[in-house]
PDB file of the backbone (N, CA, C, O) and the ligand in Angstrom, with CONECT records:
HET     ZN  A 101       1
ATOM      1  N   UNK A   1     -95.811  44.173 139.291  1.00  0.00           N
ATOM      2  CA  UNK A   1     -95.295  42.963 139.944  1.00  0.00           C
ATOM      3  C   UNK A   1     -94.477  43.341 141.178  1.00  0.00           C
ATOM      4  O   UNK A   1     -94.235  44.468 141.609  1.00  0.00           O
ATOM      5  N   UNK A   2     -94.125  42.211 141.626  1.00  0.00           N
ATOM      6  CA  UNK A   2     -93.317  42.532 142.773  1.00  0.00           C
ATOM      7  C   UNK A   2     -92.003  43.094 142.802  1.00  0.00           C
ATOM      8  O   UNK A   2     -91.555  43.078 141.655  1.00  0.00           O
ATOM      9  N   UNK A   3     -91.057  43.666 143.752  1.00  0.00           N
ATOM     10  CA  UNK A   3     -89.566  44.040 143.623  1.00  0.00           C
ATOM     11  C   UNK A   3     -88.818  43.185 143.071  1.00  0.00           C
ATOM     12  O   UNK A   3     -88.100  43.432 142.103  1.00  0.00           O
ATOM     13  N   UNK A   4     -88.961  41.555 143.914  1.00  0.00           N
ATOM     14  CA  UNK A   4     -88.301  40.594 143.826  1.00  0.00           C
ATOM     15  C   UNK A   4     -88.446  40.443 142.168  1.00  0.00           C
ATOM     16  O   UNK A   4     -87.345  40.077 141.756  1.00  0.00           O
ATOM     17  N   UNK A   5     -89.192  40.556 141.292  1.00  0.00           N
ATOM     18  CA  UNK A   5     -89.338  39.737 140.386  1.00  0.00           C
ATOM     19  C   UNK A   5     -88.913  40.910 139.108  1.00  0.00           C
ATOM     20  O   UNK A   5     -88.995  40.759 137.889  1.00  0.00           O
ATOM     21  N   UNK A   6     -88.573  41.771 139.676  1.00  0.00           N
ATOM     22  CA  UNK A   6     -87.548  42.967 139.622  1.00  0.00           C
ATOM     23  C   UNK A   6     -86.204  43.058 138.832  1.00  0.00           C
ATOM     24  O   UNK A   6     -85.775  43.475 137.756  1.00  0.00           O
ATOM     25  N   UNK A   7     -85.602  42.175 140.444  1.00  0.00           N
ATOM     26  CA  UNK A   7     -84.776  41.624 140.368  1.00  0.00           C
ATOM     27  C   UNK A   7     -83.825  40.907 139.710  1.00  0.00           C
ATOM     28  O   UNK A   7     -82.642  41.245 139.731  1.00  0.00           O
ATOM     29  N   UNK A   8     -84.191  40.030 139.177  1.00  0.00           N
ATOM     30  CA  UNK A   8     -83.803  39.284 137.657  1.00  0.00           C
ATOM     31  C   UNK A   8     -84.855  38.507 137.091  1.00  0.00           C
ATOM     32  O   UNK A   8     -85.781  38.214 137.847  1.00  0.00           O
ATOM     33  N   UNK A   9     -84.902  38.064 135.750  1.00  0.00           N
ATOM     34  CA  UNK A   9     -86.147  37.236 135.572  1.00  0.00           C
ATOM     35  C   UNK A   9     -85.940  36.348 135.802  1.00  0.00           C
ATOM     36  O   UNK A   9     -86.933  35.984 136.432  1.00  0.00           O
ATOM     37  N   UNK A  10     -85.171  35.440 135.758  1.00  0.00           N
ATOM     38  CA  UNK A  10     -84.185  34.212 135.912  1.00  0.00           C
ATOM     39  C   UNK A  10     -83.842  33.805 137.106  1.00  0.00           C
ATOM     40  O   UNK A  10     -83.191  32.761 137.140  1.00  0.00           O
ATOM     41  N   UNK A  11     -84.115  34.382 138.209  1.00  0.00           N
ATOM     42  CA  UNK A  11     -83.591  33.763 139.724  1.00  0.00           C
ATOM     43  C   UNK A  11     -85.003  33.437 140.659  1.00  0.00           C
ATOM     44  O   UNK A  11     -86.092  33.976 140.859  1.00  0.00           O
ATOM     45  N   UNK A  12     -84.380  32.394 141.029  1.00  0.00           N
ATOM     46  CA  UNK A  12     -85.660  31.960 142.076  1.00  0.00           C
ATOM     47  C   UNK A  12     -85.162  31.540 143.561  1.00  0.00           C
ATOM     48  O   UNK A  12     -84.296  30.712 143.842  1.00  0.00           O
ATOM     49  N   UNK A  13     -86.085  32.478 144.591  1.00  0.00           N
ATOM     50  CA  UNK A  13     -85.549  32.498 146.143  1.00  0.00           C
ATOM     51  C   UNK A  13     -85.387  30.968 146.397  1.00  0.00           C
ATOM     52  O   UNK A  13     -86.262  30.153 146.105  1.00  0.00           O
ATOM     53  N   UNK A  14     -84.397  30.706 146.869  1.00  0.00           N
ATOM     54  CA  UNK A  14     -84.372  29.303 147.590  1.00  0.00           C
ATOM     55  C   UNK A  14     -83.528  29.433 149.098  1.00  0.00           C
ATOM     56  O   UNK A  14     -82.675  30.170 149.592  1.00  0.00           O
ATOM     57  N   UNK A  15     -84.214  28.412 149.433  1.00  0.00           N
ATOM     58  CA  UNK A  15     -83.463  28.798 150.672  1.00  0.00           C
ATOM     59  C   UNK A  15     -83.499  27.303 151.747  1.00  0.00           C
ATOM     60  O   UNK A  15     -84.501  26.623 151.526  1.00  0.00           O
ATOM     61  N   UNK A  16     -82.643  26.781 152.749  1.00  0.00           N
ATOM     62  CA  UNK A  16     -82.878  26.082 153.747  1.00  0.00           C
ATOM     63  C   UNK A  16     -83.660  25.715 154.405  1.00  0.00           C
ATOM     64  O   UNK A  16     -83.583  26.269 155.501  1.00  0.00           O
ATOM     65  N   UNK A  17     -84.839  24.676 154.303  1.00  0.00           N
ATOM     66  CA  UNK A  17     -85.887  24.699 155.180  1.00  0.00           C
ATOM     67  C   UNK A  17     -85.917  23.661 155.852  1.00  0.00           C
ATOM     68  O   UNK A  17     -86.202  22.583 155.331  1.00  0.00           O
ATOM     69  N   UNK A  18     -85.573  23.813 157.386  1.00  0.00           N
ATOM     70  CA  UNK A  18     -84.862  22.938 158.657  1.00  0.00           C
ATOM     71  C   UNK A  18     -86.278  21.744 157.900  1.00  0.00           C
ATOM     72  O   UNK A  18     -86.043  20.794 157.153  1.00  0.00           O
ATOM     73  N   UNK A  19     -87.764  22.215 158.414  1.00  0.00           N
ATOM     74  CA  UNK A  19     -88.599  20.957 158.565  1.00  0.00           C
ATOM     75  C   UNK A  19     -88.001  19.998 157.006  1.00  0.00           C
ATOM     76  O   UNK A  19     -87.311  18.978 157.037  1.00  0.00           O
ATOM     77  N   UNK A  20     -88.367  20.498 156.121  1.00  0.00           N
ATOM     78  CA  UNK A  20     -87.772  19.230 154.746  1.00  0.00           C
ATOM     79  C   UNK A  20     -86.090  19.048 154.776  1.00  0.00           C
ATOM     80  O   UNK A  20     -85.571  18.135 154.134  1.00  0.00           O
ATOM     81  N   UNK A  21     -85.282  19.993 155.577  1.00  0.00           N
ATOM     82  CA  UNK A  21     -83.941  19.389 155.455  1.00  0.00           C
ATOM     83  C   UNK A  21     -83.261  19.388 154.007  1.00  0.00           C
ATOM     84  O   UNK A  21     -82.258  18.756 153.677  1.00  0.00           O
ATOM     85  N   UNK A  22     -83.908  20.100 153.352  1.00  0.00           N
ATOM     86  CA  UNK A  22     -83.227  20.676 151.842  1.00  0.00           C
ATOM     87  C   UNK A  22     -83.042  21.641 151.574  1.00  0.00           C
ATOM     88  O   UNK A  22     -83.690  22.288 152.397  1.00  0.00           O
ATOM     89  N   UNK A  23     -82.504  22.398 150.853  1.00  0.00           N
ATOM     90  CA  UNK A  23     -82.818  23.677 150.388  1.00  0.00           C
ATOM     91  C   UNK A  23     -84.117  23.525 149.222  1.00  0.00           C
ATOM     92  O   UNK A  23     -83.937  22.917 148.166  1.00  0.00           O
ATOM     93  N   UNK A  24     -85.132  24.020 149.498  1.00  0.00           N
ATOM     94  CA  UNK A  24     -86.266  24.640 148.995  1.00  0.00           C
ATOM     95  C   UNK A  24     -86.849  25.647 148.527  1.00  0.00           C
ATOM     96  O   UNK A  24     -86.842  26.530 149.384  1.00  0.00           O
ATOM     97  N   UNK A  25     -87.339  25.960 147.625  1.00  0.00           N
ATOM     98  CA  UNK A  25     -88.440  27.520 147.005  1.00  0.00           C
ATOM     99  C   UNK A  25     -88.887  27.779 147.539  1.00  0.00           C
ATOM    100  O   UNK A  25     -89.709  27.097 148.150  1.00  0.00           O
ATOM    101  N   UNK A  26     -88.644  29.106 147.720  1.00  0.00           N
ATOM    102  CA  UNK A  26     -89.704  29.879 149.010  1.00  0.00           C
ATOM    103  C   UNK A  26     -90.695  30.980 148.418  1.00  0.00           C
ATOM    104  O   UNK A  26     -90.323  31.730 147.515  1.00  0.00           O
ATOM    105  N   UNK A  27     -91.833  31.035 148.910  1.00  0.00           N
ATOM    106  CA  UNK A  27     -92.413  32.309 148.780  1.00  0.00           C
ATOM    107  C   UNK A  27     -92.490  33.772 149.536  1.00  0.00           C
ATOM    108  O   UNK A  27     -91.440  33.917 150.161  1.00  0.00           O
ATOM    109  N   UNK A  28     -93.289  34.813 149.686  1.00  0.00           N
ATOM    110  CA  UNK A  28     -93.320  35.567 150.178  1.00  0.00           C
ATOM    111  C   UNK A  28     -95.028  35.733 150.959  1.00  0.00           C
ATOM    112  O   UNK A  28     -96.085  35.824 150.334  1.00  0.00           O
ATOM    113  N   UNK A  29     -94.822  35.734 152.773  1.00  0.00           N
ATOM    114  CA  UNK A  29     -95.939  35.785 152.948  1.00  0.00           C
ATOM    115  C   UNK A  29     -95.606  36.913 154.065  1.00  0.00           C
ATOM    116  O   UNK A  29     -94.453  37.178 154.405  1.00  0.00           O
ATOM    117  N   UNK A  30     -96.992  37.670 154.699  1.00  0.00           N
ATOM    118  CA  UNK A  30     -96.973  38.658 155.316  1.00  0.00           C
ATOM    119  C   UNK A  30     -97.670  38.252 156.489  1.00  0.00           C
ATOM    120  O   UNK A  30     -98.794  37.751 156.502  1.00  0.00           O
ATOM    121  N   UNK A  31     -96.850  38.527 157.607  1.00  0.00           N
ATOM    122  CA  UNK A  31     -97.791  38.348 158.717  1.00  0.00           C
ATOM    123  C   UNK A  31     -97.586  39.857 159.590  1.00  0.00           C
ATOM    124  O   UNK A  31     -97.697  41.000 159.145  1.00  0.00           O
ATOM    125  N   UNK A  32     -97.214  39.361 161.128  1.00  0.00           N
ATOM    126  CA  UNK A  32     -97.444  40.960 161.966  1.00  0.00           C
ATOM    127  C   UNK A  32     -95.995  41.688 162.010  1.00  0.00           C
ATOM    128  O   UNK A  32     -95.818  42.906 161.971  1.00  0.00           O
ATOM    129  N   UNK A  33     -94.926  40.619 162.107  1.00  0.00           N
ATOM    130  CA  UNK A  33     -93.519  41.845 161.782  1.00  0.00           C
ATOM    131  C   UNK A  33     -93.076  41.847 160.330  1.00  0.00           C
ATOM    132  O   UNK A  33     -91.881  42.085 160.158  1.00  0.00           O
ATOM    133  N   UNK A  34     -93.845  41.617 159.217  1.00  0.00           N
ATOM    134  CA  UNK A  34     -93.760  42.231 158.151  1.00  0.00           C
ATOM    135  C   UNK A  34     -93.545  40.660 157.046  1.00  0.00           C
ATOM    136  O   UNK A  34     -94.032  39.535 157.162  1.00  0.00           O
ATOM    137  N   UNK A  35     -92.510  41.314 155.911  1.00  0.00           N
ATOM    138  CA  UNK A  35     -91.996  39.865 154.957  1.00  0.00           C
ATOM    139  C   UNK A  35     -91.743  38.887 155.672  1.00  0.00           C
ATOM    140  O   UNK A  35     -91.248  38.898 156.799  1.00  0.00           O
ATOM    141  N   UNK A  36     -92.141  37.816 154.916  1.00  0.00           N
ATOM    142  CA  UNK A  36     -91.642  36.772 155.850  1.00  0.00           C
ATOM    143  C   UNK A  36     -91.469  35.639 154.489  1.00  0.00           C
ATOM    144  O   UNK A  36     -92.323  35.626 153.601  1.00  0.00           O
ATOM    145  N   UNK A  37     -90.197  34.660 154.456  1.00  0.00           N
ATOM    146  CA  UNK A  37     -90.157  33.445 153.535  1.00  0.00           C
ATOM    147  C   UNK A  37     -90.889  32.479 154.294  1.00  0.00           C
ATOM    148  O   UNK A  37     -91.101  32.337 155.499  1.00  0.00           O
ATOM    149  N   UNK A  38     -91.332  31.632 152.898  1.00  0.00           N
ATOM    150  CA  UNK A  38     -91.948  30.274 153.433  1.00  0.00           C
ATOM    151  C   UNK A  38     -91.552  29.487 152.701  1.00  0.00           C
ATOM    152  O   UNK A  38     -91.265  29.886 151.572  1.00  0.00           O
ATOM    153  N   UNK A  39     -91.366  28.008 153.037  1.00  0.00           N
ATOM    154  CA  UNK A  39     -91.376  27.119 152.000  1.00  0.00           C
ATOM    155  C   UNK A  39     -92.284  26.471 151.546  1.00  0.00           C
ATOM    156  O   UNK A  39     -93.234  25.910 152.092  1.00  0.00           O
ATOM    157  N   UNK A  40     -91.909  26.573 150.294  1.00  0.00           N
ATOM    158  CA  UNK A  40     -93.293  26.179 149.237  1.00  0.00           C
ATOM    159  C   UNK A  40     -94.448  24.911 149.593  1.00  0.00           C
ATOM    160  O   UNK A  40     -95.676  24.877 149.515  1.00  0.00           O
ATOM    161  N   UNK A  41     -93.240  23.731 150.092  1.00  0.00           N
ATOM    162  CA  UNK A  41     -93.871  22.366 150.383  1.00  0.00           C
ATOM    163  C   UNK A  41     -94.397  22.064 151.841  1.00  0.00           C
ATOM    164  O   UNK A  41     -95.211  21.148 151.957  1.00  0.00           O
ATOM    165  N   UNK A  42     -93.935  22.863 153.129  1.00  0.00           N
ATOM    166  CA  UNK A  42     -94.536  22.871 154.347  1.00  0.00           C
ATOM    167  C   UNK A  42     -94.684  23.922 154.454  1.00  0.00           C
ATOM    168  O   UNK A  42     -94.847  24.066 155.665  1.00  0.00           O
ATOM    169  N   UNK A  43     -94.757  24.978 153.939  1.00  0.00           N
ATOM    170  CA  UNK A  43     -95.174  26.230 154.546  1.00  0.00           C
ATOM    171  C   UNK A  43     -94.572  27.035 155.714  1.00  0.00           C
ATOM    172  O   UNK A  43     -94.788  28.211 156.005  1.00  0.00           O
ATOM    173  N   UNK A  44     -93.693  26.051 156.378  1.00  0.00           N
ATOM    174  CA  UNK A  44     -92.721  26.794 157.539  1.00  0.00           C
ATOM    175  C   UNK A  44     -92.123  28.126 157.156  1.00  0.00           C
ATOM    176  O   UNK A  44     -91.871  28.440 155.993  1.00  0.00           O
ATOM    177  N   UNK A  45     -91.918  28.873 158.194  1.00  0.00           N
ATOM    178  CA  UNK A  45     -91.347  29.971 157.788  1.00  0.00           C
ATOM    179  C   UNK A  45     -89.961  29.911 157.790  1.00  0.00           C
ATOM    180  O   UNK A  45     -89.477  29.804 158.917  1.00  0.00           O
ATOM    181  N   UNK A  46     -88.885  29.960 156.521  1.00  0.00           N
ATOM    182  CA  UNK A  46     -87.957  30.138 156.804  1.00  0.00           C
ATOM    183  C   UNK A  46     -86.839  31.080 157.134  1.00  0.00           C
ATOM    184  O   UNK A  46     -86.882  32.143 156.515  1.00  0.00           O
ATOM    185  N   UNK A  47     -85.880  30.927 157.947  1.00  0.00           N
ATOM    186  CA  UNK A  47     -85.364  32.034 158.193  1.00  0.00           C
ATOM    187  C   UNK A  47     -83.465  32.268 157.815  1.00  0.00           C
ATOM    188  O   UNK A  47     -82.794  33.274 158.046  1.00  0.00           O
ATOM    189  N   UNK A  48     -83.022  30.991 157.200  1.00  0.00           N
ATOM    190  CA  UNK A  48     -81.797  30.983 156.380  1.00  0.00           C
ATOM    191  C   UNK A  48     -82.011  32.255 155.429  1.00  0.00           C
ATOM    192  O   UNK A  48     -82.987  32.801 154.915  1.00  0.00           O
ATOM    193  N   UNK A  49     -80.076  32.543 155.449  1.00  0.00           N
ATOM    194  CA  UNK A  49     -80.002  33.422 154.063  1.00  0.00           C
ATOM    195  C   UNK A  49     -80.666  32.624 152.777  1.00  0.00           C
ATOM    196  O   UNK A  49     -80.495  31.428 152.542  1.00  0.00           O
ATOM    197  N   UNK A  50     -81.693  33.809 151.770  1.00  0.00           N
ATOM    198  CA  UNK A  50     -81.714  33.405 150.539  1.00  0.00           C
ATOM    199  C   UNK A  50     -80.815  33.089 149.613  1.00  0.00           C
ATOM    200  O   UNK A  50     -79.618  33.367 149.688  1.00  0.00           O
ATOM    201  N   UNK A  51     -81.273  32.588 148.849  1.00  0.00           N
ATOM    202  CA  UNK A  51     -80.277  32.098 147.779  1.00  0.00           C
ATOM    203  C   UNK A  51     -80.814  32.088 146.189  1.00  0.00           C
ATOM    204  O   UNK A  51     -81.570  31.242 145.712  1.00  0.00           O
ATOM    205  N   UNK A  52     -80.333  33.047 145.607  1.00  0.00           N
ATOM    206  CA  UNK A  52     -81.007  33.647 144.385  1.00  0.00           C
ATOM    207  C   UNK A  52     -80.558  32.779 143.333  1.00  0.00           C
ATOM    208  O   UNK A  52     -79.499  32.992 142.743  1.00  0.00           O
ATOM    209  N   UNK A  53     -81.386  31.715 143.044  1.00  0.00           N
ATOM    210  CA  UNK A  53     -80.769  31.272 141.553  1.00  0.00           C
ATOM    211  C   UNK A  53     -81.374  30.870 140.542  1.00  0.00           C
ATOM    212  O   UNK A  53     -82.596  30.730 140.606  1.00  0.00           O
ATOM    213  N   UNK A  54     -80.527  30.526 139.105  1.00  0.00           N
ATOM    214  CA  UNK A  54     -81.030  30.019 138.162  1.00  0.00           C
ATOM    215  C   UNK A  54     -81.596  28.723 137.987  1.00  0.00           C
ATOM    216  O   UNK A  54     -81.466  27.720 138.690  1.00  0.00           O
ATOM    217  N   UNK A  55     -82.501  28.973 136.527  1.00  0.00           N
ATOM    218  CA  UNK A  55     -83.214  27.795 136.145  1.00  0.00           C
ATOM    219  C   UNK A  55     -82.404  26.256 136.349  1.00  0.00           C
ATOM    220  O   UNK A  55     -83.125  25.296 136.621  1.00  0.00           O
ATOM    221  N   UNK A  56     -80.818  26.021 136.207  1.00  0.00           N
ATOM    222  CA  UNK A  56     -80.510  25.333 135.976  1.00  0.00           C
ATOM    223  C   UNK A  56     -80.193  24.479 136.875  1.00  0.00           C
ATOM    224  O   UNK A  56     -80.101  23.256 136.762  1.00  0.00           O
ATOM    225  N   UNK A  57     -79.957  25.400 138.134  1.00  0.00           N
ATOM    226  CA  UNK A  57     -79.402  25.378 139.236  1.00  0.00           C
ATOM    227  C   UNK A  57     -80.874  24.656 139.980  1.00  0.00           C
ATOM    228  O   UNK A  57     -80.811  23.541 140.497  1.00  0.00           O
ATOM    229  N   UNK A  58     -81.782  25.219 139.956  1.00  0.00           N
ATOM    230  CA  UNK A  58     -83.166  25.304 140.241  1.00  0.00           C
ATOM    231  C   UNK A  58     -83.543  23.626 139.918  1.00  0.00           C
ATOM    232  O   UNK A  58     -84.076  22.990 140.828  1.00  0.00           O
ATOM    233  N   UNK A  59     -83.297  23.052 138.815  1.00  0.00           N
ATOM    234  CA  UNK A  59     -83.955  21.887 138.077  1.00  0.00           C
ATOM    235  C   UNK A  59     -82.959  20.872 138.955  1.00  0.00           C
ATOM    236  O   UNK A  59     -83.450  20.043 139.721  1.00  0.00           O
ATOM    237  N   UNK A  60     -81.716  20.993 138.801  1.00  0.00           N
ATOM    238  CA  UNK A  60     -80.744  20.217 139.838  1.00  0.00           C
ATOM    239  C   UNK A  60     -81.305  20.165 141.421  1.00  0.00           C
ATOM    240  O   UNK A  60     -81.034  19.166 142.087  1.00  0.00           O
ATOM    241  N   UNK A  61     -82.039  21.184 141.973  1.00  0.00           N
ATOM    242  CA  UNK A  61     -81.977  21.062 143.468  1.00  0.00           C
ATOM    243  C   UNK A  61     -83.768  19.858 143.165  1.00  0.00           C
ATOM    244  O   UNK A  61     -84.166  19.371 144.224  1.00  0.00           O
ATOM    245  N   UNK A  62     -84.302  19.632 142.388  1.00  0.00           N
ATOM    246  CA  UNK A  62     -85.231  18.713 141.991  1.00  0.00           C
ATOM    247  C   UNK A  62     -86.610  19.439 141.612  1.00  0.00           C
ATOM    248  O   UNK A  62     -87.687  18.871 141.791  1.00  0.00           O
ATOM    249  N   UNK A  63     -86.513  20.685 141.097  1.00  0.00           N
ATOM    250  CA  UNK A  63     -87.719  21.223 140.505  1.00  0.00           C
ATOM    251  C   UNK A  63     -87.995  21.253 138.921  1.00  0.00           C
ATOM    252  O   UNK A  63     -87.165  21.457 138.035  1.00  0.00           O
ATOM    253  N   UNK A  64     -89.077  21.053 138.817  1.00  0.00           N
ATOM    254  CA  UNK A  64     -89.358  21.313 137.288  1.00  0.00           C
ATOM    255  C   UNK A  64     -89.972  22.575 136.790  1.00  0.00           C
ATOM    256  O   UNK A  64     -91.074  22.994 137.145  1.00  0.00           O
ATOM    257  N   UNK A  65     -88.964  23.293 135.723  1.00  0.00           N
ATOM    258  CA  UNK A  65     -89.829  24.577 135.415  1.00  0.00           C
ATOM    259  C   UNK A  65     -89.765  24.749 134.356  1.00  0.00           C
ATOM    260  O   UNK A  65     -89.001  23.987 133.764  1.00  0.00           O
ATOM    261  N   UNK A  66     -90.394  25.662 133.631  1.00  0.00           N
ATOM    262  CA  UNK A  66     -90.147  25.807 132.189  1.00  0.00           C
ATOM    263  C   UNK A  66     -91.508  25.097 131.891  1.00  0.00           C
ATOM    264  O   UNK A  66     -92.358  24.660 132.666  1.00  0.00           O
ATOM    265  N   UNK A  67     -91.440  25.118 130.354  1.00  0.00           N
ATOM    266  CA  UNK A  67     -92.446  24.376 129.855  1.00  0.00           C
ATOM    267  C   UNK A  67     -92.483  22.647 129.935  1.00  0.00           C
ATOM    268  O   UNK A  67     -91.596  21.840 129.654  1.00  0.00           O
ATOM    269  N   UNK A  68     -93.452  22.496 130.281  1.00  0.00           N
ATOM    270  CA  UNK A  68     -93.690  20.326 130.546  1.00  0.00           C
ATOM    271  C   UNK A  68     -93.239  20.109 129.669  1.00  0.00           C
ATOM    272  O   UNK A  68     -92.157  19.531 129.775  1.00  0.00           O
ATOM    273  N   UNK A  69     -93.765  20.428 128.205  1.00  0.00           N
ATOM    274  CA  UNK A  69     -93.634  19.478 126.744  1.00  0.00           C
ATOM    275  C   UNK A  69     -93.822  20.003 125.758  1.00  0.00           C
ATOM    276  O   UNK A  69     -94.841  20.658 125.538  1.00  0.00           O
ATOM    277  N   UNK A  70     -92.733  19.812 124.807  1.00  0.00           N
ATOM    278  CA  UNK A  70     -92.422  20.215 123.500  1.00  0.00           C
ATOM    279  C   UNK A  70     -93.565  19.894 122.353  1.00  0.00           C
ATOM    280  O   UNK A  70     -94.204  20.532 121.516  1.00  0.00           O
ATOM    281  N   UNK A  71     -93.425  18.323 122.875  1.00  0.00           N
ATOM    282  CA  UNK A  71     -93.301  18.102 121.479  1.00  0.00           C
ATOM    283  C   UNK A  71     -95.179  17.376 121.219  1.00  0.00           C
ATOM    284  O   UNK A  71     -95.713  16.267 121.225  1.00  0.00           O
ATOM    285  N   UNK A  72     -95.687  19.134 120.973  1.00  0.00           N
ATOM    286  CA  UNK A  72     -96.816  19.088 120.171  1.00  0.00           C
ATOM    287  C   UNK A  72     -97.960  19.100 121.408  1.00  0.00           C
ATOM    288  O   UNK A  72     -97.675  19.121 122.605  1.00  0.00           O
ATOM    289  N   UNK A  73     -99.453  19.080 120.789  1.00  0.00           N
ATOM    290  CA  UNK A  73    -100.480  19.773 121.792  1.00  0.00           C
ATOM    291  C   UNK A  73     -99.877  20.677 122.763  1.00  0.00           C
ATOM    292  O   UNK A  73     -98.819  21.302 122.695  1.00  0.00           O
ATOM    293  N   UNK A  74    -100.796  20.620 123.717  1.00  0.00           N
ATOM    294  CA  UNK A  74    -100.793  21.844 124.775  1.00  0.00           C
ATOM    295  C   UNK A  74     -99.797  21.833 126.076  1.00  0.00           C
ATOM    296  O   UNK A  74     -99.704  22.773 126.866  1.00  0.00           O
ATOM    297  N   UNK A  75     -99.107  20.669 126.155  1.00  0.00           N
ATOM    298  CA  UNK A  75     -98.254  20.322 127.259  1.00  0.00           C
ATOM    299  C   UNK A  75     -99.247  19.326 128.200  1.00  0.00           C
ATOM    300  O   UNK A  75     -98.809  19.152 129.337  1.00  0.00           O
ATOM    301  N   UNK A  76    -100.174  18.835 127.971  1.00  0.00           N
ATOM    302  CA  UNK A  76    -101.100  17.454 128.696  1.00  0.00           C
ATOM    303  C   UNK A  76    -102.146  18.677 129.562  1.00  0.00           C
ATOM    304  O   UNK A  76    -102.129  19.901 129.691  1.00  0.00           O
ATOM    305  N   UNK A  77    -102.893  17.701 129.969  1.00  0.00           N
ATOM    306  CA  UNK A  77    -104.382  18.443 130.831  1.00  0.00           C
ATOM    307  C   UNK A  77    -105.476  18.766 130.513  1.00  0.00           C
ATOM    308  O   UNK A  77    -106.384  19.118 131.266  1.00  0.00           O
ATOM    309  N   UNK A  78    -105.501  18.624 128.690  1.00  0.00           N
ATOM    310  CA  UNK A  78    -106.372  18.572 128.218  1.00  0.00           C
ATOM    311  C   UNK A  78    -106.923  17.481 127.345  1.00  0.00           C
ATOM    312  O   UNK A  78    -107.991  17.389 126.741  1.00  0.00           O
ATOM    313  N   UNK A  79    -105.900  16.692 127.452  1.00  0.00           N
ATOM    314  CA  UNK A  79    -106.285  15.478 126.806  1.00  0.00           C
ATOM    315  C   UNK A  79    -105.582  15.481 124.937  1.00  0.00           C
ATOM    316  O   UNK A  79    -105.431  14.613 124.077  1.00  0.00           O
ATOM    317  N   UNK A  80    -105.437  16.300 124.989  1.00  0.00           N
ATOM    318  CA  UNK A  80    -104.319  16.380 123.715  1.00  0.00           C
ATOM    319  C   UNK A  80    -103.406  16.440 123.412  1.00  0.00           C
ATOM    320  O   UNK A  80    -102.892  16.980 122.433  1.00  0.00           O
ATOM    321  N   UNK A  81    -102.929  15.739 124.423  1.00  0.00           N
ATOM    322  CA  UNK A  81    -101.410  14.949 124.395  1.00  0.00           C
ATOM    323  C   UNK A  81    -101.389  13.684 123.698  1.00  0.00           C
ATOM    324  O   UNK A  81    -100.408  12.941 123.702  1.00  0.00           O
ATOM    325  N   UNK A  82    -102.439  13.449 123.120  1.00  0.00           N
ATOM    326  CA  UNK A  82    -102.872  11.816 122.557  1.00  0.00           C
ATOM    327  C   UNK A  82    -102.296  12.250 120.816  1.00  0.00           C
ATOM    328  O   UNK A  82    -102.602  13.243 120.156  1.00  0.00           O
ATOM    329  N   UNK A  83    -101.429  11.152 120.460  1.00  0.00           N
ATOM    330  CA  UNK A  83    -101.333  11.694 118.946  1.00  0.00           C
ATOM    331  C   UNK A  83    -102.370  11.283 117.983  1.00  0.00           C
ATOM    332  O   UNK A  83    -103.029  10.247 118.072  1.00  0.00           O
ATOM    333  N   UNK A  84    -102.467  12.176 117.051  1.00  0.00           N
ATOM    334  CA  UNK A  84    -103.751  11.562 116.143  1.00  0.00           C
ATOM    335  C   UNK A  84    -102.873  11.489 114.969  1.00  0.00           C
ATOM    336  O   UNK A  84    -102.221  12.525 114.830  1.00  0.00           O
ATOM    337  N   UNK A  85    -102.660  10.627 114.117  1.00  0.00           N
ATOM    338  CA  UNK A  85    -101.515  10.540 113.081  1.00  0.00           C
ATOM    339  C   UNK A  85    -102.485   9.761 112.281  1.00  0.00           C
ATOM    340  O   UNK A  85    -102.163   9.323 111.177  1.00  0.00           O
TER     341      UNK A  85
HETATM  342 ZN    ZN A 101     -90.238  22.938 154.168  1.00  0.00          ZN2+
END
């Protein structure tokens, strides 16, 4: 895997992204002067300090992670999210 993911298991890059005006999840993409962040939802490249954080922290800035659903089948997508009782 990567360095970043190295790093901690638990932290996820976020960072400032002028076009959405939020702080956003970024990925890692490569172009001609090397690493570069992007944000997840426009793809802009961002260039704010990262910001390494937790799940909890993460779900507050408006992401969902972790598992969809507890309670029973597969978490939906397969159609067995329907109860049969
Ligand atoms: Zn963006």
């Amino acid at each position: 895997m990567t360095r970043e993911n190295a790093r901690t298991e638990t932290s996820f890059p976020t960072a400032r992204c002028a076009a959405c005006d939020r702080t956003v999840l970024t990925y890692v993409d490569f172009d001609e002067i090397g690493e570069r962040r992007r944000c997840v939802h426009c793809d802009a490249a961002v260039d704010s300090e990262l910001q390494w954080i937790g799940a909890p922290e993460l779900e507050a800035a408006g992401y969902q992670i972790g598992e969809p659903r507890r309670s029973g089948g597969c978490g939906g997508g397969c159609g067995c999210a329907t109860r049969r009782s």
